[in-house]
Structure formats: structure tokens, C-alpha cells
C-alpha positions in Angstrom: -104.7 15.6 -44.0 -106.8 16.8 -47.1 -105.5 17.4 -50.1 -106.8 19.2 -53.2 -105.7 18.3 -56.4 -106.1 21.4 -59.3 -104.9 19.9 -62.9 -104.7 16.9 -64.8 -101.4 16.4 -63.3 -100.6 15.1 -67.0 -102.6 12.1 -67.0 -100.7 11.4 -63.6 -104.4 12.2 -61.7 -105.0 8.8 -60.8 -102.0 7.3 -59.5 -100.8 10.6 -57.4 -104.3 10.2 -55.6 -103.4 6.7 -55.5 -100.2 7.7 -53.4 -101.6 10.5 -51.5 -104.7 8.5 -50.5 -102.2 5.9 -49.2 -100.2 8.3 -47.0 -103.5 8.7 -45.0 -104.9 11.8 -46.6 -108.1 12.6 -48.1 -108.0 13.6 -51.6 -110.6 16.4 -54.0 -109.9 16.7 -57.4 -110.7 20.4 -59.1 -110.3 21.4 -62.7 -108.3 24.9 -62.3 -107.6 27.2 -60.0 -111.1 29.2 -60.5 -112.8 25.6 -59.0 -110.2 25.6 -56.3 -110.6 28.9 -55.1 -114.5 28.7 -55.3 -114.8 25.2 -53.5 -112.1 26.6 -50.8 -114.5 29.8 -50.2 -117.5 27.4 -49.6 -115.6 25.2 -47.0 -114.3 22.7 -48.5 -111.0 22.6 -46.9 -107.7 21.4 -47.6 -104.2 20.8 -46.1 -102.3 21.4 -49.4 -102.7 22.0 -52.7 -101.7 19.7 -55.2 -101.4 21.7 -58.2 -100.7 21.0 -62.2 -97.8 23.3 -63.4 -99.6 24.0 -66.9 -102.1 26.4 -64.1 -100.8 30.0 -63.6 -99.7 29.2 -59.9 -98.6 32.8 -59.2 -102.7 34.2 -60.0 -103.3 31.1 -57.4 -100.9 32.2 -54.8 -102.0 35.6 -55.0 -105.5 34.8 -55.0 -105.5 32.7 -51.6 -103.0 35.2 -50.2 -105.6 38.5 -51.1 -108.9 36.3 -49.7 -106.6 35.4 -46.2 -106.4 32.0 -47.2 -103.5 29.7 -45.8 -102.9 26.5 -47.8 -99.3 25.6 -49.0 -98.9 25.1 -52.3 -97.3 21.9 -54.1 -96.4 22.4 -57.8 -96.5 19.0 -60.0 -95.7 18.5 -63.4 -94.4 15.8 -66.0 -91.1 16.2 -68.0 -90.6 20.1 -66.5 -87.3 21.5 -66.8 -85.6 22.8 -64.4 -86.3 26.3 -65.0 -90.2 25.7 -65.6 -89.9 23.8 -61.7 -88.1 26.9 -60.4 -90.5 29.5 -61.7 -93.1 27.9 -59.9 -91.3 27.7 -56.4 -90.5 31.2 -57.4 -94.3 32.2 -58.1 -95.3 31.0 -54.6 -95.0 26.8 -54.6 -93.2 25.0 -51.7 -92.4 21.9 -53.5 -91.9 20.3 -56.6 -92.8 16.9 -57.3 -91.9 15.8 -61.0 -94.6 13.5 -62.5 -94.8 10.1 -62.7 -95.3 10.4 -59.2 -92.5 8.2 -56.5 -94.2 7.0 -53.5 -91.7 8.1 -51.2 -91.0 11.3 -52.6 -94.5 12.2 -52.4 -95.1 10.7 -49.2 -92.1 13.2 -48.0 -93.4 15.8 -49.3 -97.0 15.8 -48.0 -95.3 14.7 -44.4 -93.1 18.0 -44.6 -95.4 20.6 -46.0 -98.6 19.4 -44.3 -96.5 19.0 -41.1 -99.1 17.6 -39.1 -97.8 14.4 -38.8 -96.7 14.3 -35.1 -97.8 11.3 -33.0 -98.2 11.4 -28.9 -94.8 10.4 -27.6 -95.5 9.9 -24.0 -93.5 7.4 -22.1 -92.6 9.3 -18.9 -95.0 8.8 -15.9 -95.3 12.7 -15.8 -96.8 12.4 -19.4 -98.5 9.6 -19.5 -100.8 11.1 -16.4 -102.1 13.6 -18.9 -102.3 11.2 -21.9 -104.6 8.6 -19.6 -107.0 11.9 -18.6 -106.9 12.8 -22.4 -108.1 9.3 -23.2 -110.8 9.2 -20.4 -112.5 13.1 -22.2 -112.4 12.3 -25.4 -114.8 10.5 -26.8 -117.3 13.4 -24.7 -118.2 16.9 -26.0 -117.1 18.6 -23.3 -115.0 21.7 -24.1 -110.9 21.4 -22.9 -108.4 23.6 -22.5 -105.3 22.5 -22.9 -102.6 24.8 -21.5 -98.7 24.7 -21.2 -95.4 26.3 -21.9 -94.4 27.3 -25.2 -93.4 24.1 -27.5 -94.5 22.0 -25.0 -96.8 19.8 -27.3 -100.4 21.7 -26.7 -101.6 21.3 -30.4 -100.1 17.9 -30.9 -102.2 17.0 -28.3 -105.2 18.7 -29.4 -104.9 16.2 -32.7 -104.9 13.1 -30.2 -108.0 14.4 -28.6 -109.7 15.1 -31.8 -108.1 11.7 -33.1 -109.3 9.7 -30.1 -113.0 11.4 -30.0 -116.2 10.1 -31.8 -115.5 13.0 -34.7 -112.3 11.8 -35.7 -113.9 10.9 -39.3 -114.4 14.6 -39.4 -112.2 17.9 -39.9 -109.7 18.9 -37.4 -109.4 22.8 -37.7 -106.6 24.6 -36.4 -106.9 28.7 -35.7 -103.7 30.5 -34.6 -105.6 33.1 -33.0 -102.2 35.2 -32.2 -100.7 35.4 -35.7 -103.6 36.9 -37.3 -104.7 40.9 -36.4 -107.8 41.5 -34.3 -109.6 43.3 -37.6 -109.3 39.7 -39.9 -109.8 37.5 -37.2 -113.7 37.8 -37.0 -113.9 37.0 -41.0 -111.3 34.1 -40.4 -113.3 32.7 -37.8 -117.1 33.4 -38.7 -117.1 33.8 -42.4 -118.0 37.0 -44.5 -120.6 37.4 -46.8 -119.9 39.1 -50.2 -119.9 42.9 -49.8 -119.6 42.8 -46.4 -115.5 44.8 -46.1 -113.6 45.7 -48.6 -112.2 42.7 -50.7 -115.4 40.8 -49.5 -115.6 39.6 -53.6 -117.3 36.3 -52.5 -118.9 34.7 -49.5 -116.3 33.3 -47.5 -116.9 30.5 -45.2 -115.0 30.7 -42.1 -113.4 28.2 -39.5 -116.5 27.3 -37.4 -118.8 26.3 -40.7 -115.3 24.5 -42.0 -115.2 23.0 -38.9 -118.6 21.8 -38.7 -118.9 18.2 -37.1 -115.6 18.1 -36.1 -113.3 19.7 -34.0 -112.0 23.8 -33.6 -108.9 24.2 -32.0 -108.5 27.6 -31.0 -104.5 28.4 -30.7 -103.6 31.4 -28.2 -107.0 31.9 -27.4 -105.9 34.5 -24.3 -104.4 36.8 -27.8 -108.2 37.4 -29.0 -109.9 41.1 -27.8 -112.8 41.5 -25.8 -114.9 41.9 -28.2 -114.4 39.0 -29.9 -114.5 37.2 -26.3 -117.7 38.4 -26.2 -118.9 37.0 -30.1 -117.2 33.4 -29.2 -119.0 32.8 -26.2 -122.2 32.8 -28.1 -121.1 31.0 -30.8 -120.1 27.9 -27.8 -123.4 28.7 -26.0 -126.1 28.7 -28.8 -123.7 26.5 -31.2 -124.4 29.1 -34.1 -122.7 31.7 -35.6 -123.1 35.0 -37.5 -120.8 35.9 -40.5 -119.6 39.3 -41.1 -122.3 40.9 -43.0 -124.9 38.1 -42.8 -128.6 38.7 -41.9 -129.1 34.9 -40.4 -127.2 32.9 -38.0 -125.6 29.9 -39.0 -125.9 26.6 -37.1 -122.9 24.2 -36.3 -121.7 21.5 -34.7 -118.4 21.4 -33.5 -116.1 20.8 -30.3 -113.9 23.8 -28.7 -110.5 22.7 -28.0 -108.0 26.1 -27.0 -104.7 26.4 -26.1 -102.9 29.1 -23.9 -99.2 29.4 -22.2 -100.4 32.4 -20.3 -102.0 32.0 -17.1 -106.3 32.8 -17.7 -107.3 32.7 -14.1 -104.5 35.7 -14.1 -105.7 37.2 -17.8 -109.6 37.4 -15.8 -108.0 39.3 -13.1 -106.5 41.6 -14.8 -109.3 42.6 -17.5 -107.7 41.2 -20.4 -109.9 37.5 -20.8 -113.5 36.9 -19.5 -114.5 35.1 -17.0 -117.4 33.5 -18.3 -115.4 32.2 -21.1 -112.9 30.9 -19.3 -115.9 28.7 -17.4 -117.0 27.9 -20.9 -113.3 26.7 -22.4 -112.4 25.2 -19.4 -114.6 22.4 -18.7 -111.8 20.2 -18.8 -107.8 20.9 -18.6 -105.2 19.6 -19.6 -102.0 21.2 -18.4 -99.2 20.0 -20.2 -95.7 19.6 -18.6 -92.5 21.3 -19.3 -90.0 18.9 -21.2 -87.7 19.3 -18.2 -90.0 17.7 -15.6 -90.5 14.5 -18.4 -86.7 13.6 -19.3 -88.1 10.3 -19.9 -89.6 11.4 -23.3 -86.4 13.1 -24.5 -84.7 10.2 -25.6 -87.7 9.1 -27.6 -88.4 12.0 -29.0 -84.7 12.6 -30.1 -84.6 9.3 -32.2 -88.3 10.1 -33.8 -87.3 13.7 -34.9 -83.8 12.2 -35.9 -85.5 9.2 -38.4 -88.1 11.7 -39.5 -85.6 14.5 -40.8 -83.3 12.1 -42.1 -86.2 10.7 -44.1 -87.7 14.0 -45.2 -83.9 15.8 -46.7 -82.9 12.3 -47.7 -80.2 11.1 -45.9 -79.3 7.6 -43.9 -80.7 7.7 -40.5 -77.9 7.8 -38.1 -78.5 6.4 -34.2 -77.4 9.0 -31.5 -74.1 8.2 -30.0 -73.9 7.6 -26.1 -72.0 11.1 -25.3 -74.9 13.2 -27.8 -77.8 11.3 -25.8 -75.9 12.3 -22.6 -75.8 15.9 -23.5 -79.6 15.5 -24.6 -80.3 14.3 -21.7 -79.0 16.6 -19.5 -80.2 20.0 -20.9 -83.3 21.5 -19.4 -84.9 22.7 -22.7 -86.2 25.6 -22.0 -87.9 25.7 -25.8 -89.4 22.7 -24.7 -90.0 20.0 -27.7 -90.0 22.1 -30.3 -86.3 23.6 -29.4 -85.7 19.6 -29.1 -87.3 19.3 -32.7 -85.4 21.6 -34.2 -82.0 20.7 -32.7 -82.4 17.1 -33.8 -83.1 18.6 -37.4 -79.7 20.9 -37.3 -77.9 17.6 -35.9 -79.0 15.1 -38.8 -77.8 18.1 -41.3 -75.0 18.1 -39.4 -73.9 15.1 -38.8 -70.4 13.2 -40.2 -69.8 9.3 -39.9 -71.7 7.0 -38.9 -73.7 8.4 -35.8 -75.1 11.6 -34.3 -72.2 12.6 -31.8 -71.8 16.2 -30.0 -70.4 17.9 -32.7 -73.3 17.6 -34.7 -75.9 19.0 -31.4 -75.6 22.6 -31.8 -77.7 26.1 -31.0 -78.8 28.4 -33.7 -75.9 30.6 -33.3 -73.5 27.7 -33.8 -72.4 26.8 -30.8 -72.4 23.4 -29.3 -75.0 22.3 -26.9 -72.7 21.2 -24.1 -70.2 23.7 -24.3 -71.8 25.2 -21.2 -74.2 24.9 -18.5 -77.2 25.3 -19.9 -79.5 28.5 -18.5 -83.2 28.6 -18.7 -84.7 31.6 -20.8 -85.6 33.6 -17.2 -81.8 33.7 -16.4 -80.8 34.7 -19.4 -83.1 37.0 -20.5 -83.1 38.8 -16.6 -79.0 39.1 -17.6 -79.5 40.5 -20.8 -82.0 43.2 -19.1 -79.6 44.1 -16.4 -76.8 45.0 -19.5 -79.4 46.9 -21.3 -80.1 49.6 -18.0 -76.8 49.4 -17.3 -75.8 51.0 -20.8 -79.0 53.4 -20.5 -77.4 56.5 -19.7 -78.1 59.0 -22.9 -79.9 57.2 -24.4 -84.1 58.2 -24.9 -87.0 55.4 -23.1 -87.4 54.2 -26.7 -84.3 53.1 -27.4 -83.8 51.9 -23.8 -87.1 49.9 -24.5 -86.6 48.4 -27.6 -83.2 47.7 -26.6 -84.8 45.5 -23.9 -86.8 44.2 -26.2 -84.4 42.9 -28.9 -82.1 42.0 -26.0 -84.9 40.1 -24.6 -85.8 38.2 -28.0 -82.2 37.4 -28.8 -82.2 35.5 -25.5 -85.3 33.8 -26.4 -83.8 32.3 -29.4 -85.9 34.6 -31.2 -89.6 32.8 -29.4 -92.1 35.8 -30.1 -94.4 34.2 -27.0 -91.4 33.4 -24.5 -90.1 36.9 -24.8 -93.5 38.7 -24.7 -94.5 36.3 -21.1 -90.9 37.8 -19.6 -91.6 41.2 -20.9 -94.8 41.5 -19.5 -96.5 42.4 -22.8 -99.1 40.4 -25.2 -97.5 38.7 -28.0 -99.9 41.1 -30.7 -98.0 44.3 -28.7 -94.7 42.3 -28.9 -95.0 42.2 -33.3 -96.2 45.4 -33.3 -93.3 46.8 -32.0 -91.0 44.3 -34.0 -92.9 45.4 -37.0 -92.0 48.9 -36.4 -88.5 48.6 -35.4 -87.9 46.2 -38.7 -89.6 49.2 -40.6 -87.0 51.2 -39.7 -84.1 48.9 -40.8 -83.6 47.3 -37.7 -82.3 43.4 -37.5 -84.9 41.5 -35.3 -84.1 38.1 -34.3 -85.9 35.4 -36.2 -87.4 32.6 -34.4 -84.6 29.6 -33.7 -82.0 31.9 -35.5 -79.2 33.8 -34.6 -78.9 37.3 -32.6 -78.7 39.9 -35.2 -75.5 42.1 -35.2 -75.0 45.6 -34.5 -76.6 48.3 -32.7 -80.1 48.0 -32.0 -80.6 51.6 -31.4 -82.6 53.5 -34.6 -80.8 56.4 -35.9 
């Protein structure tokens, strides 16, 4: 992890790096915010911001957020009130970490907003196949393509490539190639020079140069358009790169990991994802399998997320009764281990007495795990479907669609890329439409939250 520290912290500079440095990360120190935006611009990355609460952190926030850059923000400060530590969670800070700093606190804190500490827990054989094929690429060049269900563990295990390899001294950069529109995605990737759009007010440099040395993990890699396609498969070929705007191409030196949970060899087929990228990205893969097929993990996995949110909202870890393991183990998951994450984070908030029993294992909407057989997402969404045409009569193809659609998400638990692979649509169609639909005051399920009530129809 690599943090950036903007301030004096109060004369607290030196121990808080102290801290941090001992939590594993790797720590920059800039005078203000004007230093931190210009050293971010030239690709000197960070995990978090670590900033002084005498610096305007609203300007801050609004300056990463104009120039498209994603860093959580961490506000510290010695002897602030209350009210001073609220105004800057207010003007755009996750945290608050009153100064002098406490080790555990800030260890906490830089585990829960950085969120990127996530180790390889692979115990069944299933697993542990992958892991040992993992271990054997590694240390090589080669491109991999790591490819799986949703919250099955495909970035976590991009990190234990990039960890086990000979550039684990160096960046690991992470691209979410999905959540970010096809028009911004070039810049975010390539770098801009100033001038070049728009709010170009500086040279920017993007992933690849930050990257440079280490590793690229390109996230949802089947979400990116043809054109693009078609500017990344040089950029793997001739290992250089040409910024928006630029008159030179850039050299680097990285290695391509991607991820996908949609089927490529089926995306070439059908037009939507070349071919001779797919050759390129797939050198080696590594197809990750469904929590369901790996129950021996589940257990494991249960008591890490347990001990780690019980650490992070400080509380006393608990060990999960016999009957709650039961239940754990007997559900298929069909959000894989992220569903599993978040359950165990609901249970340890949850949770009464001296262990983590049933009552404290429940779904978004409330209702207990093991209250009834569990359903994968197909089954359920294929029922909600089958309600929606049922009820179609008078009503026009848009409503009837984004009835479907809501319908559709609700069953997903609100997972954007689980209800977009049933659906039949990409995931960048998918938020379109829940864009427009929200636009017009509609409720649309948020992910691992509840269904939202009333009609889904627009007036």
C-alpha cells in the first residue's frame, strides 16, 4: 500500500510514518495539497491520502474528483474538536485519526480504507490446484488471464501473482475497466497531455506509465470498446503507449494481468472482444472456482472475515458456534466470497453473547440465512422474470423491460455484473439504464442491499 502524507500532521509527521511504515505501507511526504495533486499527476501513486486538517480538504476532494483521480482520503489532526473532525468527513474525508497517532487505530484504518489487505485463503484441493499453477507463472512475464464468477476472488488473486513475481518491489495497479465510461477510460489508462480535452489543466500520467515496472491489472477487461481493444493491443505488443494528445510514444514496462466473469472465447464470437487480444491476454489462465465447488475454504474464510471486522469496528472477536458454521456450510453462495465477506461483516455487527450463532447470519433484507433452502441467483432471478410477463398485460415494452430489469437486480442482491450476465446485456448498458430509471425517481437496488419498495413502473 502507498501512502501520501500532505501536512505537518502537527509535528506528529514522524511517528505516523513510523506507524504506517510498520503496517507494511510505503510512505511520501508532500507539503500541501498543491504538491499532492502535482506529484499524483506525474505518477507518483498512492493508496490513500494521509492528510493534515489545517489543509482545505474539500479544494482537495474536489480537485482529485474533477482530474478523475480515485484516492480515499484520511483526515488527521491534533486536539480537533469534534465539529472540526466532522467538517472534514463532511468535505469529502473517510476517516479521522486524531493525532498523537495509536498504532492500532491507524493500523485499522489504513487496513479498512485501503482494503487491499486480503491474503490467498486456499485450503481446498479445488483451490489449491489453481494456487500451485499461480505459483509455477509467476515469477515469468507472461501475460494471464484470470477469469471466474463474480466475487469469486479474481483480483485477490491477481495481488498473489504480482506478490509472488520478480516485480513485487514494484507498483501493483488496479483498473476497473467497467466502472469508468468508454470516453475517460483512454485518459485513465494512457495519460493526457495538457490541452489535450477539456479539463486537460495539466499532463496527466495514466495507469500504464504509473504502472511502469510493475504489474497492470486490468479489471473487466471484456467491458472496454473496440476501439480501445484495438489501442491496448499495441500498447502489450510494442510495450509503449501514446497519451491523449501526445506527439511521442511513451515506453514501459509492465506485466498484463485481466480479469473477466464473461465467457471471451463467446465475446470473440459474437463481435464484442477481439481475437487477437484475447491470444495476447491469454497466455496463461487461471479460472477461478465458484465458492460452491470449494466448501473447504468456507470455513476458513468465515473465521478470517469474522477476526478482521471485529478488529476493524472494534469489538471482541467472537468464534462461530457449531449450528452458524453448519448453516455456512451448507449454503451454495451464489455471491461467491464476497457475499461470504459481507455476511460475516453483518454477523459480527450482529452478534449477542459470547459467539456468532444463526441469529446473527442474515441476508441484506434481514432475513436469516437458514430460514430456507437456499436458491442460486439463475433460479431466482428466472422466477422473478416469469412474475414480471405474467403481470405485462397493459403495460408499454419499457416498463415491461425495466420491470425485468429491477426484478432481475433485486434478485441479484443488487450485483450490477450477475444481473447484467442473466439479462443478456453488458454491465455499461445495465448502468445506463439504472442511471436513467434513478433519474426519473425510481428506487434501484443497491448492491448487497435490500429490494426497493414500490412500483417500479415510471409515471
Amino acid at each position: 500500500m502507498r501512502v501520501l502524507i500532505i501536512g505537518s500532521l502537527g509535528g506528529q509527521l514522524g511517528e505516523a510514518t513510523k506507524i504506517a511504515m510498520n503496517t507494511g505501507a510505503k510512505v511520501a511526504h508532500v507539503d500541501n495539497p498543491d504538491a499532492a495533486m502535482a506529484a499524483l499527476r506525474a505518477g507518483q501513486g498512492a493508496d490513500l491520502l494521509m492528510v493534515d486538517i489545517g489543509n482545505d480538504i474539500g479544494a482537495l476532494a474536489v480537485a482529485l474528483k474533477n482530474e478523475r483521480i480515485h484516492v480515499p482520503i484520511v483526515a488527521c489532526g491534533v486536539s480537533a474538536t469534534p465539529t472540526a473532525a466532522a467538517a472534514a468527513i463532511r468535505a469529502g474525508a473517510k476517516e479521522f485519526i486524531p493525532l498523537p497517532p495509536d498504532t492500532d487505530l491507524i493500523a485499522a484504518v489504513l487496513a479498512a480504507v485501503a482494503n487491499d489487505d486480503k491474503p490467498m485463503i486456499a485450503r481446498d484441493p479445488v483451490i489449491r490446484k489453481v494456487v500451485t499453477l499461480a505459483d509455477q507463472i509467476a515469477p515469468s512475464n507472461a501475460s494471464i488471464l484470470i477469469t471466474g464468477e463474480s466475487g469469486s476472488g479474481k483480483e485477490v488473486m491477481a495481488r498473489y501473482v504480482h506478490d509472488k513475481s520478480k516485480r513485487a518491489g514494484k507498483a501493483f495497479i488496479s483498473v476497473n475497466c467497467a466502472a469508468i465510461p468508454d470516453n475517460l477510460l483512454e485518459s485513465e489508462l494512457f495519460g493526457h497531455e495538457k490541452g489535450a480535452f477539456t479539463g486537460a489543466v495539466a499532463r496527466r500520467i495514466g495507469k500504464f506509465e504509473e504502472a511502469d515496472g510493475g504489474t497492470l491489472l486490468l479489471d473487466e477487461i471484456s467491458e472496454m470498446d473496440a476501439r480501445l481493444q484495438a489501442k491496448l493491443l499495441r500498447a502489450i505488443q510494442e510495450r509503449e503507449i501514446d497519451r491523449v494528445g501526445g506527439s511521442k510514444p511513451v515506453k514501459v514496462d509492465i506485466r498484463i494481468l485481466a480479469t473477466s466473469n464473461r465467457d471471451l472465447t463467446k465475446a470473440v464470437a459474437d463481435g464484442s472482444f477481439r481475437e487477437d487480444l484475447l491470444f495476447r491476454l491469454n497466455v496463461v489462465n487461471l479460472k477461478l472456482p465458484p465458492l460452491r465447488d470449494r466448501p473447504g475454504d468456507i470455513a476458513a474464510l468465515a473465521d478470517y472475515f469474522s477476526a478482521r471486522y471485529a478488529a476493524a469496528n472494534g469489538v471482541a472477536a467472537r468464534p462461530i458456534s457449531e449450528p452458524a458454521r453448519h448453516i455456512l456450510l451448507n449454503r451454495q453462495w451464489p455471491g461467491n466470497v464476497r457475499e461470504l465477506e459481507n455476511a460475516m461483516h453483518r454477523a459480527v455487527l450482529l452478534a449477542e453473547g459470547d459467539e456468532i450463532g444463526p441469529e446473527a447470519l442474515r441476508a441484506p433484507d434481514g432475513s436469516m440465512l437458514g430460514e430456507t433452502p437456499n436458491r442460486g441467483v439463475v433460479e431466482t432471478a428466472t422466477e422473478a422474470a416469469q412474475v414480471s410477463a405474467q403481470s405485462a398485460v397493459g403495460l408499454t415494452v419499457a416498463q415491461v423491460e425495466q420491470d425485468l430489469i429491477l426484478d432481475t437486480l433485486t434478485h441479484c442482491l443488487g450485483n450490477r455484473t450477475h444481473a447484467a450476465n442473466i439479462l443478456g446485456i453488458s454491465i455499461r448498458t445495465l448502468r445506463n439504464k439504472l442511471k436513467l430509471y434513478a433519474d426519473h425517481g425510481v428506487s434501484v437496488p443497491t448492491p448487497g442491499g435490500a429490494a426497493p419498495m414500490g412500483s417500479h413502473a415510471v409515471a
